[in-house]
LUMROLUM-111391 format. One record per residue (C-alpha): residue in three letters; residue number from 1; x, y, z. Coordinates in steps of 0.001 Angstrom, whole numbers, plus 500000, padded with zeros to 6 digits. Example, Ala and Ser with C-alpha at 12.3 -4.5 7.8 and 13.67 -1.06 7.14 Angstrom:
REM residues 2
<site residuo="ALA" num="1" px="512300" py="495500" pz="507800"/>
<site residuo="SER" num="2" px="513670" py="498940" pz="507140"/>
***
This chain:
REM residues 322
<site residuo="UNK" num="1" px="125958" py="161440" pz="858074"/>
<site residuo="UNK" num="2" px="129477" py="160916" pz="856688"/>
<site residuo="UNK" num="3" px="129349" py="159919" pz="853154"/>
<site residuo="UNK" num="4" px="130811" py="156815" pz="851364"/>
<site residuo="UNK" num="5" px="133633" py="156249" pz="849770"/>
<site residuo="UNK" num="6" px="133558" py="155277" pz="846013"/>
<site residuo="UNK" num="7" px="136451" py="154374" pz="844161"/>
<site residuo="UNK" num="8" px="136182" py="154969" pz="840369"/>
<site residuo="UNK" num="9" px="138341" py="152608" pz="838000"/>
<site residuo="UNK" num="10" px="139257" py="153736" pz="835026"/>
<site residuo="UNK" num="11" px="140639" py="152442" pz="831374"/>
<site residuo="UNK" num="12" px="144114" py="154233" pz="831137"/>
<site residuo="UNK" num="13" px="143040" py="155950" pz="828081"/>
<site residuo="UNK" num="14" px="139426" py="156560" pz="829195"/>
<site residuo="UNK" num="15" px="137899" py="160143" pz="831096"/>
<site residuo="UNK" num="16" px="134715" py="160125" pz="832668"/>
<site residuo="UNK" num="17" px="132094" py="162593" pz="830845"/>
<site residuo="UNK" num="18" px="132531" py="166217" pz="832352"/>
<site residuo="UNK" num="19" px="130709" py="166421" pz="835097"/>
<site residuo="UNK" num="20" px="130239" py="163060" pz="836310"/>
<site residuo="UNK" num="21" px="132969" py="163473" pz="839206"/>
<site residuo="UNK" num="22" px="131356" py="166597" pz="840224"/>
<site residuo="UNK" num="23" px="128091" py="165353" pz="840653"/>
<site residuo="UNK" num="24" px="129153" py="161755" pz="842276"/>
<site residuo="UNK" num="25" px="131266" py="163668" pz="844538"/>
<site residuo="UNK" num="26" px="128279" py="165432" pz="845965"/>
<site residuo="UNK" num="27" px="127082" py="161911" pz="846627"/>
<site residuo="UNK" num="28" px="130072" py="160065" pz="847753"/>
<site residuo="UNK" num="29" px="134092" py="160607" pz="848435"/>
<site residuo="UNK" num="30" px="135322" py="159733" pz="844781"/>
<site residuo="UNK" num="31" px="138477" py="158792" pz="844210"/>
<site residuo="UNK" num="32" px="139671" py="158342" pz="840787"/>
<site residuo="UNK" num="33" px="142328" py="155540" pz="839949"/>
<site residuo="UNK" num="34" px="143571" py="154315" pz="836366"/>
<site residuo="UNK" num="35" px="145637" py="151444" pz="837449"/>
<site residuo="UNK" num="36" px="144796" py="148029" pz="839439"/>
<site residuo="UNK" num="37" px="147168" py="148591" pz="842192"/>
<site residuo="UNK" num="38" px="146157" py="152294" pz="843069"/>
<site residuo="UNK" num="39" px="142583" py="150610" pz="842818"/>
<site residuo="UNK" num="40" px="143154" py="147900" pz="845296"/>
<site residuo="UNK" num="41" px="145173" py="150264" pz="847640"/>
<site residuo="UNK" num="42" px="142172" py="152768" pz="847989"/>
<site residuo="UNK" num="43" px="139567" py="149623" pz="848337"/>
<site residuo="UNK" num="44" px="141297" py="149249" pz="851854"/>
<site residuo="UNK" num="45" px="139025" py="151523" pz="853220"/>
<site residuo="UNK" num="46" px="136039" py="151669" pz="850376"/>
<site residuo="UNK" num="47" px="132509" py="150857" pz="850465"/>
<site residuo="UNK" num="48" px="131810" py="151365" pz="846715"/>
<site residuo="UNK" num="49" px="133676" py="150529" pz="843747"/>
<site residuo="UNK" num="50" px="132852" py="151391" pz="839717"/>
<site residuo="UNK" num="51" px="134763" py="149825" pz="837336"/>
<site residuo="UNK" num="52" px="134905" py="151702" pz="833747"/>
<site residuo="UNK" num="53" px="136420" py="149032" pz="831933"/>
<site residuo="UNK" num="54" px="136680" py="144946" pz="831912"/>
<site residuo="UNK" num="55" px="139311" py="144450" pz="835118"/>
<site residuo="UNK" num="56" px="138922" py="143320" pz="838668"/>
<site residuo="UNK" num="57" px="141738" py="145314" pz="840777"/>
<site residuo="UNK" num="58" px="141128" py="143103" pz="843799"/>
<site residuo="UNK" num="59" px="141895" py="139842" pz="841325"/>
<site residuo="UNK" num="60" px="141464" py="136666" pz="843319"/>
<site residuo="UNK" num="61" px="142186" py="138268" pz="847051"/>
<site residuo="UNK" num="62" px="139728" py="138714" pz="849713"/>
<site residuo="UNK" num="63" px="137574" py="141790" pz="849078"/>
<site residuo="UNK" num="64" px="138000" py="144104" pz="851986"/>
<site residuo="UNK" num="65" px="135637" py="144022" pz="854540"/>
<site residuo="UNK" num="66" px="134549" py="147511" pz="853977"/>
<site residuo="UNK" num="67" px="133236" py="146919" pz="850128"/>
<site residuo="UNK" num="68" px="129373" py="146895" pz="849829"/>
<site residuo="UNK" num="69" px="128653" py="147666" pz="846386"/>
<site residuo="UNK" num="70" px="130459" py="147161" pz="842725"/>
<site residuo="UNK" num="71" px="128744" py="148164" pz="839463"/>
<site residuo="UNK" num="72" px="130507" py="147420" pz="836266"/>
<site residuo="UNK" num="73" px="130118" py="149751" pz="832855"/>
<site residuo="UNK" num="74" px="129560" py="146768" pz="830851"/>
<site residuo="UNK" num="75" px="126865" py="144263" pz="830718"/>
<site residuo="UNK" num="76" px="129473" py="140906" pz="831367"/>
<site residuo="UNK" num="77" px="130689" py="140926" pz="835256"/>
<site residuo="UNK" num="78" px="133056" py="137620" pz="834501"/>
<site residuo="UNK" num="79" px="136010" py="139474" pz="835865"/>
<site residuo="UNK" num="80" px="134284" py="140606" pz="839218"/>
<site residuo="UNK" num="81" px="132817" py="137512" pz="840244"/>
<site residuo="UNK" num="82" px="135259" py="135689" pz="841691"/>
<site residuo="UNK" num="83" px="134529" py="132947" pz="844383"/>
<site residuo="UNK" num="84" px="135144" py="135340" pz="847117"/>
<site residuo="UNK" num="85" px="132856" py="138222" pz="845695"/>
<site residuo="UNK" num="86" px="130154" py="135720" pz="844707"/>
<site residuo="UNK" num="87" px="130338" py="133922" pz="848412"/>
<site residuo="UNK" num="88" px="130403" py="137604" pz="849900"/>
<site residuo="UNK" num="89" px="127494" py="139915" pz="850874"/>
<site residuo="UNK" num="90" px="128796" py="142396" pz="848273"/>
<site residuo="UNK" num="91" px="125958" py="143949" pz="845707"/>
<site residuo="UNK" num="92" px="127247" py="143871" pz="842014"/>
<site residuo="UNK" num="93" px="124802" py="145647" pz="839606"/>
<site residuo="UNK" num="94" px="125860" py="146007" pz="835536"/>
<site residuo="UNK" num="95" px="124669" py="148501" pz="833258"/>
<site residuo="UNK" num="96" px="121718" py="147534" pz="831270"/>
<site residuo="UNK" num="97" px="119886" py="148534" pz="827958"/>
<site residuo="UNK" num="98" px="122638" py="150490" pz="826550"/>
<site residuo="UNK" num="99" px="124550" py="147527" pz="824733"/>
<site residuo="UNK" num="100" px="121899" py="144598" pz="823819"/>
<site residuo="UNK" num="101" px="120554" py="146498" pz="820233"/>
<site residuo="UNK" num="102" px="123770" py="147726" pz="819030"/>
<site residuo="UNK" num="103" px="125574" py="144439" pz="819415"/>
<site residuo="UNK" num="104" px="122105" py="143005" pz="817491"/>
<site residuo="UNK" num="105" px="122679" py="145677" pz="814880"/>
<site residuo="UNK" num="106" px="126440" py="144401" pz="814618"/>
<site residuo="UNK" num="107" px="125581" py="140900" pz="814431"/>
<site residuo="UNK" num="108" px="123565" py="141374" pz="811316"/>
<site residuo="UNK" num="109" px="125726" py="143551" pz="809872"/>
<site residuo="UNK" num="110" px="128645" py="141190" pz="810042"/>
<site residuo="UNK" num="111" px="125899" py="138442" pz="808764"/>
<site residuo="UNK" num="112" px="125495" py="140448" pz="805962"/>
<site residuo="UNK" num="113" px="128840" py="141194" pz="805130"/>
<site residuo="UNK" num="114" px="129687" py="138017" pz="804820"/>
<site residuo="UNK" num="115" px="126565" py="136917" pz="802695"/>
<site residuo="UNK" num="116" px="127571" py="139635" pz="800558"/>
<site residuo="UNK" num="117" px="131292" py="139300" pz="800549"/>
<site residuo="UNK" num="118" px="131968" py="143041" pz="801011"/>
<site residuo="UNK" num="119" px="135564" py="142395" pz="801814"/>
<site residuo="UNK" num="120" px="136741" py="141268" pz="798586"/>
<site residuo="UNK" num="121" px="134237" py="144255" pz="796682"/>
<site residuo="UNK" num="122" px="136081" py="146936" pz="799530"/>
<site residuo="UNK" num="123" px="138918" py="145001" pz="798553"/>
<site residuo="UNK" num="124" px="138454" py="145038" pz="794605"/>
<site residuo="UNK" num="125" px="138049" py="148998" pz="794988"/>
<site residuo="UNK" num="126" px="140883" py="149256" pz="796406"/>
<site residuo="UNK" num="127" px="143005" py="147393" pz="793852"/>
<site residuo="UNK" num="128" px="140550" py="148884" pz="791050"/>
<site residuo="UNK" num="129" px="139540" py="145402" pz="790399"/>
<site residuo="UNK" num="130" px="135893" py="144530" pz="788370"/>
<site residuo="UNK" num="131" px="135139" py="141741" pz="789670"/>
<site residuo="UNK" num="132" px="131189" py="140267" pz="789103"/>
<site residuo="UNK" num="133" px="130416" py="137891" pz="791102"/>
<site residuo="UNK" num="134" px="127011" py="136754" pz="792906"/>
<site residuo="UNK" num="135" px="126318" py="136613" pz="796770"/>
<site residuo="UNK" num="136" px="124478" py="134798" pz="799083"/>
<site residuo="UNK" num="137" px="121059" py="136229" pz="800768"/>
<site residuo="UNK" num="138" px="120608" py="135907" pz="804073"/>
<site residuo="UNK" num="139" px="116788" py="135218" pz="804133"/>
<site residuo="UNK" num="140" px="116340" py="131515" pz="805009"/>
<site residuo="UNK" num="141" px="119982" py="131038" pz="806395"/>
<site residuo="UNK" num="142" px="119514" py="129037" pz="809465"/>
<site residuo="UNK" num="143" px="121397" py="130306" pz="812657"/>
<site residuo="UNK" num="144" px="122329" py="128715" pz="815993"/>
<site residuo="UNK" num="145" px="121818" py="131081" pz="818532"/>
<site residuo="UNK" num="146" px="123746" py="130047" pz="822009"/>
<site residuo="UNK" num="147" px="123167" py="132252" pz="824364"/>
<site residuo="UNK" num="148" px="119218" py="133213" pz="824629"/>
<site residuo="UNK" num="149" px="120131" py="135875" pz="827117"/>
<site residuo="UNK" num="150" px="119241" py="139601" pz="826781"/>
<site residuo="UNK" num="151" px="121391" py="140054" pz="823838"/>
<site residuo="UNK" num="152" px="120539" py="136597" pz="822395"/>
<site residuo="UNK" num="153" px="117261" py="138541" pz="822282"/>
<site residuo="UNK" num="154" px="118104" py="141236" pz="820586"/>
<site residuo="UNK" num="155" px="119868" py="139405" pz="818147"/>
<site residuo="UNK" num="156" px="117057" py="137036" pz="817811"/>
<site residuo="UNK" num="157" px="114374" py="139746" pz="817100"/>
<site residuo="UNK" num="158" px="116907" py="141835" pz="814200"/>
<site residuo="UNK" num="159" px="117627" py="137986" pz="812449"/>
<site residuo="UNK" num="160" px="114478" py="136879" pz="812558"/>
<site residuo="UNK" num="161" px="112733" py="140183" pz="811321"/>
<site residuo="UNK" num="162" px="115947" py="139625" pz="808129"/>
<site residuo="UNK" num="163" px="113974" py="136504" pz="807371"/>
<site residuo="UNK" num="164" px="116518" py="134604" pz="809099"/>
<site residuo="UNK" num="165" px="115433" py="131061" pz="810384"/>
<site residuo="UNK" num="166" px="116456" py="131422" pz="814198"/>
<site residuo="UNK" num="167" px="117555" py="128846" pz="816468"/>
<site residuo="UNK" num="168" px="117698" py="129647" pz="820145"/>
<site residuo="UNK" num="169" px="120302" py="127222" pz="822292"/>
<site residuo="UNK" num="170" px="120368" py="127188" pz="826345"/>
<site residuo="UNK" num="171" px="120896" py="125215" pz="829229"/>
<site residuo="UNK" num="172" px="117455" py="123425" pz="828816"/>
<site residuo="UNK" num="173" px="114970" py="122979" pz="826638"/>
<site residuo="UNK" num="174" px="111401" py="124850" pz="826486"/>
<site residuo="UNK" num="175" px="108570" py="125120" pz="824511"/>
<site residuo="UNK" num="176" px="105924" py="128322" pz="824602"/>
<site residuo="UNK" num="177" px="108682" py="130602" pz="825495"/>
<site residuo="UNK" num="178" px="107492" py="134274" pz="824973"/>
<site residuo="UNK" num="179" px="110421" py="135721" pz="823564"/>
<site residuo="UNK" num="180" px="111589" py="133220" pz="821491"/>
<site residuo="UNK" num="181" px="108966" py="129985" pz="821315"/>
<site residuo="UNK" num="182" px="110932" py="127105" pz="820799"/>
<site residuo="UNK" num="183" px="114519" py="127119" pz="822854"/>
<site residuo="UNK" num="184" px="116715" py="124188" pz="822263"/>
<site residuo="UNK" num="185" px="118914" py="122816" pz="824837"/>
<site residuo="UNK" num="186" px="122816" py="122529" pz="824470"/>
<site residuo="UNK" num="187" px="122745" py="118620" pz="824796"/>
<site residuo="UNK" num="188" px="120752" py="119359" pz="821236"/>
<site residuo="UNK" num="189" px="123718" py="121036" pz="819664"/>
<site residuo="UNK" num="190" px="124901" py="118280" pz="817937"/>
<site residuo="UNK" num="191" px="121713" py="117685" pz="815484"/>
<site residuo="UNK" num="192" px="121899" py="121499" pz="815049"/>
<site residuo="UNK" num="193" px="125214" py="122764" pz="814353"/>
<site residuo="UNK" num="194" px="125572" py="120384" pz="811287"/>
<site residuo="UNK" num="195" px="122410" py="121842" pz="809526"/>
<site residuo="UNK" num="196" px="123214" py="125627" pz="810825"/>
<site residuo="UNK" num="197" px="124459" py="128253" pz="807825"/>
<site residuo="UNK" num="198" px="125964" py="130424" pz="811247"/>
<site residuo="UNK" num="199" px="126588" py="130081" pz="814690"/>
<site residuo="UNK" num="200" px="126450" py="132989" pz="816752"/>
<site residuo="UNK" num="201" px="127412" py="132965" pz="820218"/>
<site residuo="UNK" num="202" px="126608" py="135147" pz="823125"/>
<site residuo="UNK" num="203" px="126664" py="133623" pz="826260"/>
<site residuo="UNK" num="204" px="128292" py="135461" pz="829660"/>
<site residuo="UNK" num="205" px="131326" py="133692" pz="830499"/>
<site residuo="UNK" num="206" px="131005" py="131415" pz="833703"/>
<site residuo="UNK" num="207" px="132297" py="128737" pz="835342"/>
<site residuo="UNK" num="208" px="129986" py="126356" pz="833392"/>
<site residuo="UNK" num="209" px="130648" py="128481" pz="829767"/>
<site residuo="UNK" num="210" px="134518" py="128364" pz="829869"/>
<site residuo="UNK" num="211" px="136069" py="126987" pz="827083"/>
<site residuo="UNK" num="212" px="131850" py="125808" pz="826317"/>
<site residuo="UNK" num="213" px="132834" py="125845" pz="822467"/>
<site residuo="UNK" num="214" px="134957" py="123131" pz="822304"/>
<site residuo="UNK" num="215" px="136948" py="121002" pz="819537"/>
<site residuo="UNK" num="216" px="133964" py="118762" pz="819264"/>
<site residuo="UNK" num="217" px="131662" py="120930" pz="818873"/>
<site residuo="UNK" num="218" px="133416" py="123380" pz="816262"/>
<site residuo="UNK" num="219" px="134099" py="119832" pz="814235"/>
<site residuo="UNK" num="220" px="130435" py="119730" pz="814088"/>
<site residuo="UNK" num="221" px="129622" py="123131" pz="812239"/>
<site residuo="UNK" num="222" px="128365" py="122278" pz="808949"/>
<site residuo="UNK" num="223" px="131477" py="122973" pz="806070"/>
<site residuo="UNK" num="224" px="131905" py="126819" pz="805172"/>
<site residuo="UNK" num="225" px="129149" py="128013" pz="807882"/>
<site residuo="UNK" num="226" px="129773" py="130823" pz="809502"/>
<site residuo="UNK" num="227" px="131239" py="131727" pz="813124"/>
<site residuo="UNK" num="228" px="130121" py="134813" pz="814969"/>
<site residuo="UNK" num="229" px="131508" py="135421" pz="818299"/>
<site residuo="UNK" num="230" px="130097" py="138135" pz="820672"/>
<site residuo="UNK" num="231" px="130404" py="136789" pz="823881"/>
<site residuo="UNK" num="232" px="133390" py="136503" pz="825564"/>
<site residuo="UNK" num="233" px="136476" py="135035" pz="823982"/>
<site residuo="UNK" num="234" px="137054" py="132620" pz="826944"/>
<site residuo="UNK" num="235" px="134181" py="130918" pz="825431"/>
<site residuo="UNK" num="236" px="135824" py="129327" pz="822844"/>
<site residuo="UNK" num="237" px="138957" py="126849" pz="822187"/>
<site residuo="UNK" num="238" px="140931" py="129285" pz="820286"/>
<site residuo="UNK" num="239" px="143752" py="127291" pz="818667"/>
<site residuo="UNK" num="240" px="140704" py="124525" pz="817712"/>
<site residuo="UNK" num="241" px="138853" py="127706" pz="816058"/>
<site residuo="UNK" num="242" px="141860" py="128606" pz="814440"/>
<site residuo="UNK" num="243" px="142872" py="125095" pz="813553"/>
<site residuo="UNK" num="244" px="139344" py="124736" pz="811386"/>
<site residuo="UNK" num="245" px="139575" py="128462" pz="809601"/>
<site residuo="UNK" num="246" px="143083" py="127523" pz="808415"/>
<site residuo="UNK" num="247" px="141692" py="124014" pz="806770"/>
<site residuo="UNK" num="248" px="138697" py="126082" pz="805388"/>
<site residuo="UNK" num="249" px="135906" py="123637" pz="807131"/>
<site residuo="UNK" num="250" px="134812" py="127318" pz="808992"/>
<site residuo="UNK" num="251" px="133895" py="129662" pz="805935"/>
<site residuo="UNK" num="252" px="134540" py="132921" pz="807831"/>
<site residuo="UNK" num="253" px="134389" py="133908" pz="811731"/>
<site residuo="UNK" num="254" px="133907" py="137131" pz="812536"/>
<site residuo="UNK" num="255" px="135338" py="137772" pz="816065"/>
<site residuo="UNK" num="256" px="134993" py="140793" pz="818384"/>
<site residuo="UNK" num="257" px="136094" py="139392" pz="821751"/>
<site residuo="UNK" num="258" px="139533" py="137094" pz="822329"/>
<site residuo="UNK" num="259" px="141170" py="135018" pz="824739"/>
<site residuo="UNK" num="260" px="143691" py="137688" pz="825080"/>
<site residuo="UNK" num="261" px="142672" py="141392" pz="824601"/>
<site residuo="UNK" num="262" px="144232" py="143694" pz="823179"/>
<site residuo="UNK" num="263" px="145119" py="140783" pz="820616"/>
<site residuo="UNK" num="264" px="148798" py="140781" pz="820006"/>
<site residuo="UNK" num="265" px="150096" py="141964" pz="816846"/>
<site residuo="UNK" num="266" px="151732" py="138667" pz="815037"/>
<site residuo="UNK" num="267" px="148388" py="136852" pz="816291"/>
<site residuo="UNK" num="268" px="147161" py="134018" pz="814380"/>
<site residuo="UNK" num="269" px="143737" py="135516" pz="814175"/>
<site residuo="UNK" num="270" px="145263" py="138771" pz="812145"/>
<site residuo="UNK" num="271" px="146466" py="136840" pz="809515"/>
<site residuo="UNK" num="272" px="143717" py="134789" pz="808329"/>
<site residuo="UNK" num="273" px="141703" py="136110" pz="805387"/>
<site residuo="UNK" num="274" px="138777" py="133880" pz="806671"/>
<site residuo="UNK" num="275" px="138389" py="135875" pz="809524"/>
<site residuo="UNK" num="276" px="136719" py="139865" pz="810799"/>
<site residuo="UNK" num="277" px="138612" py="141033" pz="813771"/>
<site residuo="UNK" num="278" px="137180" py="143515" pz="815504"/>
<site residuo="UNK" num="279" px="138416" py="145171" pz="819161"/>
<site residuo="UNK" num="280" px="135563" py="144253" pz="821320"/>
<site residuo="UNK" num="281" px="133100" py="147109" pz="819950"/>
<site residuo="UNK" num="282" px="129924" py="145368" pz="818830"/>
<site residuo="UNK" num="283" px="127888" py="147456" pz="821712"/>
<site residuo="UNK" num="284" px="129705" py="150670" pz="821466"/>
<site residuo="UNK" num="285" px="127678" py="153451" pz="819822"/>
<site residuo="UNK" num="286" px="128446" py="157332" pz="819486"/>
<site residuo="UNK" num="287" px="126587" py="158712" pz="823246"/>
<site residuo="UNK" num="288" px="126944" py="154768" pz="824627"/>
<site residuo="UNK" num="289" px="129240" py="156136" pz="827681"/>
<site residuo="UNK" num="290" px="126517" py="159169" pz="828295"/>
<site residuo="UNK" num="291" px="123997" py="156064" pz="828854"/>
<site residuo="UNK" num="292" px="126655" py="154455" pz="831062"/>
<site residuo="UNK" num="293" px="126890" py="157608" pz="832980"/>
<site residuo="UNK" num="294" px="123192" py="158435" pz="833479"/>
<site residuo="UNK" num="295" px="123062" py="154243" pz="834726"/>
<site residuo="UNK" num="296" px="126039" py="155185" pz="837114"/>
<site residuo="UNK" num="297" px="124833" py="158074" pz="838595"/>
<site residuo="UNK" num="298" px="121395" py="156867" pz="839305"/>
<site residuo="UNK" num="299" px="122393" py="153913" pz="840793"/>
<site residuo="UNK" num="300" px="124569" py="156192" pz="842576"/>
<site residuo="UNK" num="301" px="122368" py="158035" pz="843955"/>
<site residuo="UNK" num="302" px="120237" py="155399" pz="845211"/>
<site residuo="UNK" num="303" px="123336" py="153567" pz="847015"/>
<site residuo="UNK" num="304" px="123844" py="156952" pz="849317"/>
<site residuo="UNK" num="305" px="120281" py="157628" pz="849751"/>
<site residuo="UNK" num="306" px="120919" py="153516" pz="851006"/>
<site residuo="UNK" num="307" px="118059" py="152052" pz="848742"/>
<site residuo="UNK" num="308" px="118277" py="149305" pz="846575"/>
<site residuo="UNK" num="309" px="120043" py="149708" pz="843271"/>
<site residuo="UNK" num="310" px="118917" py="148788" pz="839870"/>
<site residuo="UNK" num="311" px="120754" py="146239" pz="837736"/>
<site residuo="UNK" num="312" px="121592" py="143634" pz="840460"/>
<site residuo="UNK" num="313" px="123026" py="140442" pz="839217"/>
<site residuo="UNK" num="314" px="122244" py="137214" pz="840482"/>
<site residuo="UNK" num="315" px="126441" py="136183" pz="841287"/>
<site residuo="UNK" num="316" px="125423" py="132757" pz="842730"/>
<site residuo="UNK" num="317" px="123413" py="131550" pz="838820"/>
<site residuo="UNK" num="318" px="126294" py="133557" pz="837087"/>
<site residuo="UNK" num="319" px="128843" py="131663" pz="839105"/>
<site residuo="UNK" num="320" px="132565" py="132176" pz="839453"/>
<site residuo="UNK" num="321" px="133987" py="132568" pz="836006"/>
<site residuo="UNK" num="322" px="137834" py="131859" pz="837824"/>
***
């Protein structure tokens, strides 16, 4: 039996882990492309497709009739489902259980380093300035959680064990829930977010989550809380985020994902002293792409050997997120 053909996607500045080609190349004809053009061009004729960083090289055209399978490196799959992947009989699968605790670990860190205003003492060091001062503790903060996802689990569990008072925020409300007990729904928001020391948001970006934190709602935030996105930076109205750190009613946001990415230089965002930029990193560990890999090459495996793969979204409750 012939085998498949894969098409491997990477970053321009990324390498697979030595080996990996060799070993999927048993499995599959790999071809290797670091641009979305050369990507699409090979797709022509492709059954598989693995996508090492955040793009879609088939963008909002047909997929070719051909393409079977596409798993993603990452956990969010907003730039693969388009309409016409999420209508077709294509497989996506994501890569799981690599990313959820580390972007928990990240989440309190940043929590803490704003309770604790380590800027200005990193800062003060710098400029050899003594400066006492006291800080905040984060034990009885109260944080809106949106986005009680896999990661919103995570995050949930590392806040909650900080003696943080957690509030968990989806599409509809539940009581009993095992993770979390008590999950608010988003029409609930409004009651919340003025009482909430933080507001950390991790929800995939859909359709239905697109621009979801809105002018109205960041006007709600209760003065000087805090603003932790994680998500997606589509998420969020940027210029009304912005808008609120410049007239202080935001206290600090700490921001690892952006409507544009890399953010340009001369940004808005950069210049703030109310606000942590950081380049989309909150999941990335030292060994995190040897995880990826493993994930990969299982799956795979599995796809030649035609059984099911693991890590199978569900496109038509994700949505299209174009």
């Amino acid at each position: 039996m012939s085998k498949k053909k894969l098409v491997i996607l990477l970053a321009s500045d990324s390498e697979l882990r030595p080996g990996i080609v060799e070993i999927a190349s048993r499995l599959a004809n790999v071809v290797i492309t670091r641009n979305a053009a050369d990507a699409a061009r090979e797709l022509q004729d492709a059954q598989g497709l693995f996508l090492w960083d955040f793009s879609n090289p088939l963008g909002d055209t047909p997929p070719p009739p051909s393409l079977a399978w596409i798993h993603t490196a990452t956990l969010g799959v907003d730039s693969v489902l388009t309409a016409a992947v999420v209508s077709s009989g294509i497989v996506v699968s994501n890569t799981r259980g690599v990313f959820e605790r580390p972007i928990a670990e990240y989440v309190l860190g940043l929590l803490l380093a704003i309770a604790k205003d380590f800027r200005r003492t990193f800062a003060n060091q710098r400029d050899e300035v003594w400066q006492w001062r006291p800080t905040r503790r984060i034990a009885g903060q109260k944080v809106a959680l949106i986005g009680p996802g896999a990661i919103g689990k995570e995050i949930y569990t590392m806040l909650a064990a900080a003696g943080m008072t957690v509030l968990p925020v989806g599409r509809h409300a539940r009581s009993g829930d095992p993770h979390f007990g008590r999950v608010y729904s988003t029409s609930q928001l409004a009651e919340l977010l003025g009482d909430a020391d933080a507001v950390v948001l991790s929800l995939p970006l859909t359709s239905t989550t697109r621009g979801f934190m809105t002018r109205s709602l960041i006007s709600m935030m209760k003065p000087g809380a805090s603003f932790i996105n994680v998500g997606r930076g589509g998420l969020v109205d940027e210029p009304a985020l912005i808008e609120a750190l410049q007239a202080r009613r935001i206290g600090v946001a700490a921001l690892d994902v952006f409507m544009q990415e890399p953010l340009p230089q001369g940004h808005a965002l950069w210049k703030l002293d109310n606000v942590i930029v950081s380049p989309h990193m909150s999941g990335d560990t030292h060994g995190f792409g040897d995880l990826i890999a493993s994930q990969f090459l299982e799956n795979l495996t599995r796809w030649s050997e035609g059984r099911a793969v693991h890590n199978v979204v569900d496109k038509h409750k994700l949505s299209a997120s174009r």
